[in-house]
C-alpha positions as CSV (number, residue, x, y, z in Angstrom):
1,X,-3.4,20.6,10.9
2,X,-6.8,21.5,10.3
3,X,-8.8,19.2,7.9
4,X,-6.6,16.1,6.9
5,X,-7.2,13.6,4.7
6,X,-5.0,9.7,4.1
7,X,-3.3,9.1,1.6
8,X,-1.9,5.0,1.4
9,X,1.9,4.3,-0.4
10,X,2.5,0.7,-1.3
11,X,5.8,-0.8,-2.1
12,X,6.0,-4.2,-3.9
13,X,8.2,-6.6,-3.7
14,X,9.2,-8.5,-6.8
15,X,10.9,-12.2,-7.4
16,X,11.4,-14.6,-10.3
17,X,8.8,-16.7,-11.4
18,X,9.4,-19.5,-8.9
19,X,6.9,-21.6,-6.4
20,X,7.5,-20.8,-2.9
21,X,10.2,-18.6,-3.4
22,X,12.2,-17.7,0.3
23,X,14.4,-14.5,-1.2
24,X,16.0,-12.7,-1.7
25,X,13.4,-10.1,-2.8
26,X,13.2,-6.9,-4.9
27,X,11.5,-3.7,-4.1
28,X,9.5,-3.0,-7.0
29,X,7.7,0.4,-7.9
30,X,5.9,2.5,-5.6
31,X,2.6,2.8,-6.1
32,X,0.6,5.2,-4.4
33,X,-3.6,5.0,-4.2
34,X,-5.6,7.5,-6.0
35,X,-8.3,7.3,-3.2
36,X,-8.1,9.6,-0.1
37,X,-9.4,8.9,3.1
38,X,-10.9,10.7,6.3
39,X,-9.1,8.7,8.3
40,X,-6.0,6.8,9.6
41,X,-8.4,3.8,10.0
42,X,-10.1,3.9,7.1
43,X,-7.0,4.1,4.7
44,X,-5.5,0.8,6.8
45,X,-9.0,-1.2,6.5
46,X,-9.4,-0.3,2.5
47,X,-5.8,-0.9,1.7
48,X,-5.4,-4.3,3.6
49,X,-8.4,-5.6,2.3
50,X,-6.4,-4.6,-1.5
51,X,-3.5,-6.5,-0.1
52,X,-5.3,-9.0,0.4
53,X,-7.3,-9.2,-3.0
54,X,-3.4,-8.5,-4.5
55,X,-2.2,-12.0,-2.4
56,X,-5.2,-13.9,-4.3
57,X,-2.3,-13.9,-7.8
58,X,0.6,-13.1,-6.0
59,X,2.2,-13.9,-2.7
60,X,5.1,-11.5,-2.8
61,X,5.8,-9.1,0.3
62,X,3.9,-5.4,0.5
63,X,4.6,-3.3,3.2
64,X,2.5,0.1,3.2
65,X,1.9,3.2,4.7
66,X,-1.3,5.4,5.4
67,X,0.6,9.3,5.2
68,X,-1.5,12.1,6.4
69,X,-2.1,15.1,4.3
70,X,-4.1,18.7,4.6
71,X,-6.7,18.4,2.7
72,X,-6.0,21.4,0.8
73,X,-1.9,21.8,0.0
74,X,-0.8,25.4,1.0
């Protein structure tokens, strides 16, 4: 693939204003990061650790996904 870069894609879930809420839940927008990374590891450690700040206001489920891209698009 030649010289690749990361790209991360996070998908929020959403639920009604409720405390401890169990479900069901609502996938919400996709968001994807403006950053790009050099690697596979480096995309998982940067977008965990925004999880994470994210799970400081809110507690609902993210999943995500580090995709691989050329770094330049033929």
């Amino acid at each position: 693939m030649g010289t690749a870069v990361w790209v991360s894609v996070l998908v929020a879930y959403l639920a009604p204003a409720a405390v401890d809420w169990r479900g069901p839940w609502t996938r919400g927008e996709i968001v994807a990061s403006k950053n790009f990374y050099r690697s596979e590891a480096a995309c998982k450690k940067e977008t965990e650790a925004a999880i994470a700040r994210m799970h400081q206001d809110m507690k609902a489920p993210v999943l995500y996904r580090c995709v691989q891209f050329p770094e330049s698009l033929p």
